[in-house]
Phi, psi and omega in degrees: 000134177284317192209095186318345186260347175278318195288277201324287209308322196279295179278006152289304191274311180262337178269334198119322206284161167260123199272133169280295171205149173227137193237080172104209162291356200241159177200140166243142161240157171203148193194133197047233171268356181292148171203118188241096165287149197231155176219154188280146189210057195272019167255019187281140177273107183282359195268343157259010168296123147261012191302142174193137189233142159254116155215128129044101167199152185271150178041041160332292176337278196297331175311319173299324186278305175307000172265327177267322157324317182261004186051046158302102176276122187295141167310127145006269138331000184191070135297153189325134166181175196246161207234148178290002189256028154104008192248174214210094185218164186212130172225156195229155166261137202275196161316308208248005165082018172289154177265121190249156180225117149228154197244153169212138174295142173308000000 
């Protein structure tokens, strides 16, 4: 994360997640059984970011909606759709460009 107040405001406010613990520079968020540490990184290029998380989530469906409800801007490139590999997936770019991708098996 480039700026702990852009990230906490993106995944709190618009995903849903809860601050766990902030230590600093380091930040955990969670939401459901998910938990994602953040570390300060502020010379990260995010258009040079490769950063990318899968994660796992149940009522994709319902999740999706409530994302597009709050104008969560969706990947282009990856709206909700079902995949040949058996998943159900959608992916988003965070502030800094991690690419989060979720999935639920068909």
């Amino acid at each position: 994360m480039r700026d702990k107040n852009a990230t906490k405001h993106y995944y709190v406010d618009k995903l849903g997640f809860v601050e766990s613990k902030d230590y600093g520079d380091y930040l955990i968020l969670r939401k459901d059984k998910i938990e994602i540490h953040f570390f300060l990184f502020k010379d990260l290029n995010p258009l040079k970011n490769y950063g990318q998380v899968y994660i796992r989530t149940e009522n994709i469906e319902r999740f999706y909606l409530s994302l597009s409800e709050k104008k969560v801007e969706i990947h282009p490139n990856a709206p909700l759709q079902t995949k040949p590999w058996g998943q159900r997936e959608f992916s988003l770019l965070d502030p800094d460009h991690n690419l989060l991708t979720f999935g639920q098996p068909v």
